[in-house]
C-alpha positions, -999 to 999 in steps of 0.1 A, spaced: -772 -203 -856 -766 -176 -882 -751 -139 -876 -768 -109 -886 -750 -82 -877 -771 -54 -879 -747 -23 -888 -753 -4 -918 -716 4 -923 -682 -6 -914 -671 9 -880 -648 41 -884 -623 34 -854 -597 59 -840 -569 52 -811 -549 79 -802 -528 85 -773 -539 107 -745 -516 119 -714 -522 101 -676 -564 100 -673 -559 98 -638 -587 78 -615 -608 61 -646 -636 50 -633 -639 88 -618 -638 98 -655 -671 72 -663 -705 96 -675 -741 89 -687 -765 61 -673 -751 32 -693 -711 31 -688 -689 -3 -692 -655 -5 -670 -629 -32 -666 -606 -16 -639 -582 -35 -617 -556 -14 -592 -563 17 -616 -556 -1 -651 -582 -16 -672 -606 4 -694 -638 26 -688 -661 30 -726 -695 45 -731 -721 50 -757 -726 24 -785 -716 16 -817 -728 -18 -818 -747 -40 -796 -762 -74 -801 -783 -100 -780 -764 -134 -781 -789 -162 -791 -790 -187 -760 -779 -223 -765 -745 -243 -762 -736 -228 -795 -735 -194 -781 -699 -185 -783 -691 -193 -815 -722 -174 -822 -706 -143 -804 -672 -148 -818 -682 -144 -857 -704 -116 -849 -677 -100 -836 -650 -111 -866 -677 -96 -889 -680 -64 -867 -640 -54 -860 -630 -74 -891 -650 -55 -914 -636 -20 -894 -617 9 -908 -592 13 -880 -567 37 -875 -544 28 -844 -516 49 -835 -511 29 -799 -514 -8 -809 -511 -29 -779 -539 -52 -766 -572 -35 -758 -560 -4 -783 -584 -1 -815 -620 -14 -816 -629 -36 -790 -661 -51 -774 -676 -56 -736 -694 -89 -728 -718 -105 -702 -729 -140 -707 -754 -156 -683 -747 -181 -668 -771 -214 -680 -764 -216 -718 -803 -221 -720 -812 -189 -701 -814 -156 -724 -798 -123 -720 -758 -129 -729 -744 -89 -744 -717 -80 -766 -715 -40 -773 -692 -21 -792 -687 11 -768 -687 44 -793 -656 59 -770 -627 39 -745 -603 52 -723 -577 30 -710 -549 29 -693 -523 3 -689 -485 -1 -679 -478 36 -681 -495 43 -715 -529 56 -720 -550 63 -752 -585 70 -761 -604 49 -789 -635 63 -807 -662 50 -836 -677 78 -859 -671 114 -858 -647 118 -829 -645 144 -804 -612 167 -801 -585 144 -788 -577 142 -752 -593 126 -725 -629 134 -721 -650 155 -698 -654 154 -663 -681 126 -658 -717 138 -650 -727 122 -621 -764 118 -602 -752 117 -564 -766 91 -539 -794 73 -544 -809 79 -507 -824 50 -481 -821 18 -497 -844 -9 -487 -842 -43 -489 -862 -76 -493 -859 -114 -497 -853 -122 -538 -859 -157 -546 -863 -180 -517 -864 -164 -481 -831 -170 -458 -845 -202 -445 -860 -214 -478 -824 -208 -487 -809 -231 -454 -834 -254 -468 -817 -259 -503 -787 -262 -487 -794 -293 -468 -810 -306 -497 -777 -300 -516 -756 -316 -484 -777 -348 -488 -773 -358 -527 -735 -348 -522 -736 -374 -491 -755 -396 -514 -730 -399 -541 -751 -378 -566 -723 -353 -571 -690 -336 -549 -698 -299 -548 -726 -273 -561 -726 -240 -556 -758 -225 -542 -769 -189 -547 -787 -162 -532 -805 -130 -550 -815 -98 -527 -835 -73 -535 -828 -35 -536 -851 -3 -544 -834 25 -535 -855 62 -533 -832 78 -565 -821 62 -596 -784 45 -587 -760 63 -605 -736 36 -618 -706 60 -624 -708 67 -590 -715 28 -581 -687 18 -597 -664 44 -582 -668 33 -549 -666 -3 -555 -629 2 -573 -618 26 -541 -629 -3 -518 -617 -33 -539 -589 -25 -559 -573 -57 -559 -612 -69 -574 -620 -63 -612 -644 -39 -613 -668 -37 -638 -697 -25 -658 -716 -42 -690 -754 -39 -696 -764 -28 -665 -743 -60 -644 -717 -40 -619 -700 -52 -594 -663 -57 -582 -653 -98 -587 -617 -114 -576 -619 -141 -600 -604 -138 -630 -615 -164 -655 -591 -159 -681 -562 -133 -694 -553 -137 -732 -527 -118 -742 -510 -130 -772 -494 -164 -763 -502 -162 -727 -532 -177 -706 -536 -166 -674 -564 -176 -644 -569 -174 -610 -589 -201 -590 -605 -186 -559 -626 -214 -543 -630 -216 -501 -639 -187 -481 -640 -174 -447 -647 -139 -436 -622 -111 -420 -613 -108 -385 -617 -81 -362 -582 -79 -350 -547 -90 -366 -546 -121 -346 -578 -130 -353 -577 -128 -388 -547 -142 -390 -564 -173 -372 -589 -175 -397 -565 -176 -428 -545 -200 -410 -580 -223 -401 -590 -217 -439 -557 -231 -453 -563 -262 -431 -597 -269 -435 -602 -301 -450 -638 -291 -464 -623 -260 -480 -593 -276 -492 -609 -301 -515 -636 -276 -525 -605 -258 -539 -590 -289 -556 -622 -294 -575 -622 -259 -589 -584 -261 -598 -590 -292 -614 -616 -282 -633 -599 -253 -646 -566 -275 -655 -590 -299 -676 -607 -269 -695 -573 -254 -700 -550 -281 -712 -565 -293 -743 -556 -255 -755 -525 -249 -741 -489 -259 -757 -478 -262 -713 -497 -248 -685 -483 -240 -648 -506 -252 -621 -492 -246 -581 -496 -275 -561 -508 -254 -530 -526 -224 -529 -522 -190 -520 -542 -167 -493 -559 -142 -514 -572 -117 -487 -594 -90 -493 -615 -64 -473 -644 -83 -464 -634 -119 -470 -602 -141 -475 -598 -170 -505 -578 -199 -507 -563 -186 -548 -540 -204 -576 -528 -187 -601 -527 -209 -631 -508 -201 -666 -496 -211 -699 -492 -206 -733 -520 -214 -757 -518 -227 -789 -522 -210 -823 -554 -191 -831 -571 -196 -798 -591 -161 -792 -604 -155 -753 -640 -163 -762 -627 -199 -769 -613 -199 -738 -639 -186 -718 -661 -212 -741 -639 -240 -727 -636 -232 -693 -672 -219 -683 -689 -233 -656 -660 -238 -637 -667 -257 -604 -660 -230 -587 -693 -214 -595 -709 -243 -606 -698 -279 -592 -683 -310 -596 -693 -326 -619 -700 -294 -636 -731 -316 -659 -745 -326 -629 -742 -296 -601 -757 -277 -627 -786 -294 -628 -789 -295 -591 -789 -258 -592 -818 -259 -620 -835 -277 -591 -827 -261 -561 -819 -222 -565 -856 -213 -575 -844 -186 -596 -826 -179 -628 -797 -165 -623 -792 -146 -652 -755 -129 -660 -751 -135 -622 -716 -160 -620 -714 -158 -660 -680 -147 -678 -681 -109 -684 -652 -86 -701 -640 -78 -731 -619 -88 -761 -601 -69 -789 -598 -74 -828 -572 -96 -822 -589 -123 -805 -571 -106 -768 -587 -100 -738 -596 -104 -700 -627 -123 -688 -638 -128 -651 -665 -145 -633 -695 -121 -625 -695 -126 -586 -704 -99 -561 -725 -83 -585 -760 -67 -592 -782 -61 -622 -791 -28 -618 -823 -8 -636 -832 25 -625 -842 26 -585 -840 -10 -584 -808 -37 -584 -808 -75 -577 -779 -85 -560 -765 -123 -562 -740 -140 -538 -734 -176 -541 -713 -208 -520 -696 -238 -526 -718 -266 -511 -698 -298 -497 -706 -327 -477 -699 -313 -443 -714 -277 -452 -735 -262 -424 -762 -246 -436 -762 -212 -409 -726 -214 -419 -736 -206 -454 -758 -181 -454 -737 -160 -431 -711 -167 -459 -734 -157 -486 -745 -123 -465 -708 -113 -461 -707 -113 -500 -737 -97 -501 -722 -64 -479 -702 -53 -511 -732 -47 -526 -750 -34 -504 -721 -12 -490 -715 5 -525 -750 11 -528 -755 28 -497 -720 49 -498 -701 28 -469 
C-alpha cells in the first residue's frame, strides 16, 4: 500500500513547559478530545493537525508507521521539554480484524501532558499564549439513557457461547473470546469531556482514553515503549467484586485457584511472551500472577518486561503482539475465525490497540476494552469473555454485564 499523506506543509510544532495542569482530563474541551490518562499522568490533545484513515489489511501498520515518519519527520519542531511524549506526537485506534475498516491516526493541533512531576504543552500552527489552556467547555449530562440489545439478544449471545464451548471440547481450538455490543441513545448529545472525566475519577488505576470517538477506561496495557524498555500487562480471568471484605476476598482467593481461569491466563501470557521475544534482547515473564483488583471486577495480571532491540518503534510492537489471546484466543488464527462466525457483528476499534506514539518511535498502547463508540446521542458499548472448555454460559453473560456497568455508569453519572 502506498502513503499519501495529505498535508500541504510541514507541521510547525512547539513544546513548552507549563506549571502543574492539575486534573487533565477536567481540562479536556470541544466535542472531539483524545486522552491517555492513568492515576493523573498521561496526556489530554484536541483539535487536528493531521488525520488519516488507515487502509485495512495485514499490511496496515507498516502502512501507519511511514505515514507517520513522513508526518513528524518532515516537522519543524521546537522542543524545549524533550522527554517521551514531548514534541509532535499522534493518537491511534486500530480495529480489531485487520480486514474490517476504520483504524485512526491524528495529529492533535494542541497536548497537554503531565508526567513524573513535569508538565508542558505542545502546539501545531499559530500557538496560543503559553500556559495551560482554558477551562474546558463542557455540555452537562446527557439525561435518561435508554438501552437495547446490539447484535445478538442476551440468549442469542448464551447461544454462541455454547457453540464456542463445543469446538473448544472438540479440539478445534483452546480459548476464544466472545463479545457483546449494547446499545445506548441517551436524550442529549454525551459530552465526552465530561464522559471521560468520570471514567478517570472511578478508574484511576484504568487507562483512560479518548481517540475518534472510542472512550472508555481499559486495564490492559498492551505495550509501554520507552526507549530501550518494553513493558505489558496480561490481564486474562475475571471474577466480579464482593459485597463485603470477606467476600471479596473469597473471590480473589477462588479466582487464583480456578483451574479454568488459570490456564485462560497461561494462554494469554504465552501468547504475549511469543509476540514479544523475537524483539526483545531479554524479556522478564513472572511465573504466577498477580491479583489486579479494581472497582467492579478483579483480574488474574503479569506484568511482563524487557528490553527491545535496536530500532523497534511501538507500532512494531503493537504489530507483533495484536490479537493477543487475551482478546482473541488460542490459537489466535483460529479463535479469530470463530469469532468471524459466531459474534454476528463487527467489532470495529472495540478490543483493538489504541494510544499514541511520539517522533521517536515511543509510546504507550492498550487494548480497547470497556469501551464505547460514541456519536452524538448515541454510543455502542462492547464487553467481551474468555471462552474455555468448562465455561458456563449464564456465567458469562453476567461476566460480560459487569463489564458493561462502566459504561453504562459513566454514561449515566453513577
Amino acid at each position: 500500500m502506498s502513503v499519501t499523506l495529505g498535508l500541504t506543509r510541514p507541521l510547525l510544532v512547539r513544546t513548552v513547559a507549563v506549571p502543574d495542569p492539575g486534573d487533565l482530563l477536567a481540562r479536556l474541551r470541544g466535542p472531539a478530545p483524545y486522552a491517555w490518562v492513568r492515576h493523573g499522568e498521561g496526556l489530554v490533545a484536541w483539535g487536528e493537525a493531521a488525520r488519516v484513515t488507515v487502509p485495512p489489511g495485514p499490511g496496515r501498520f507498516a502502512w501507519a508507521r511511514e505515514w507517520l515518519a513522513q508526518a513528524l519527520g518532515d516537522a519543524d519542531v521546537n522542543d524545549e521539554v524533550r522527554v517521551p511524549g514531548s514534541g509532535p506526537v499522534a493518537f491511534g485506534s486500530f480495529t480489531f480484524d485487520p480486514e474490517s475498516p476504520g483504524s485512526v491516526l491524528a495529529v492533535p493541533a494542541m497536548v497537554l501532558a503531565r508526567r513524573g512531576g513535569r508538565a508542558w504543552l505542545t502546539t501545531i500552527g499559530d500557538p496560543p499564549p503559553l500556559g495551560a489552556p482554558a477551562a474546558p467547555l463542557t455540555g452537562g449530562s446527557p439525561g435518561p439513557v435508554r438501552y437495547g440489545d446490539g447484535s445478538l439478544t442476551a440468549p442469542q449471545w448464551q447461544h454462541a457461547v455454547s457453540l464456542a464451548v463445543r469446538r473448544i471440547r472438540d479440539g478445534e481450538l483452546e480459548k476464544v473470546v466472545l463479545a457483546r455490543d449494547l446499545n445506548a441513545v441517551a436524550e442529549h448529545p454525551i459530552d465526552l469531556p465530561l464522559l471521560l472525566s468520570r471514567l478517570g475519577r472511578r478508574y484511576p488505576a484504568c487507562y483512560t482514553f479518548s481517540c475518534a470517538g472510542l472512550v472508555g477506561a481499559t486495564p490492559e496495557l498492551l505495550v509501554r515503549h520507552i526507549g530501550e524498555a518494553v513493558e505489558s500487562l496480561v490481564l486474562a480471568g475475571t471474577t466480579a467484586r464482593g459485597a463485603t471484605p470477606a467476600e471479596d476476598a473469597a473471590r480473589g482467593a477462588a479466582l487464583r485457584a480456578s483451574v479454568k481461569d488459570r490456564h485462560e491466563h497461561t494462554c494469554a501470557v504465552e501468547s504475549v511472551r511469543d509476540a514479544l521475544s523475537p524483539l526483545c534482547k531479554d524479556l522478564t515473564v513472572p511465573p504466577e500472577p498477580e491479583l489486579l483488583v479494581l472497582s467492579n471486577v478483579q483480574h488474574l495480571a503479569s506484568p511482563i518486561s524487557g528490553r527491545l532491540s535496536d530500532g523497534a518503534s511501538v507500532l512494531d510492537v503493537v504489530s507483533a503482539m495484536h490479537p493477543t489471546a487475551a482478546v482473541g484466543g488460542t490459537p489466535t488464527g483460529r479463535a479469530v475465525e470463530v469469532i468471524r462466525e459466531l459474534e454476528g457483528m463487527d467489532r470495529g476499534r472495540y478490543a483493538g490497540p489504541v494510544g499514541w506514539i511520539d517522533a521517536h518511535g515511543d509510546g504507550e498502547w492498550g487494548i480497547a476494552l470497556r469501551c464505547g463508540s460514541i456519536e452524538g446521542s448515541r454510543a455502542r458499548l462492547f464487553a467481551g469473555c474468555g471462552i474455555m472448555a468448562d465455561s458456563d454460559p449464564a456465567a458469562e453473560l453476567a461476566e460480560a454485564q459487569s463489564k458493561l456497568r462502566v459504561m453504562q455508569d459513566a454514561l449515566e453519572g453513577r
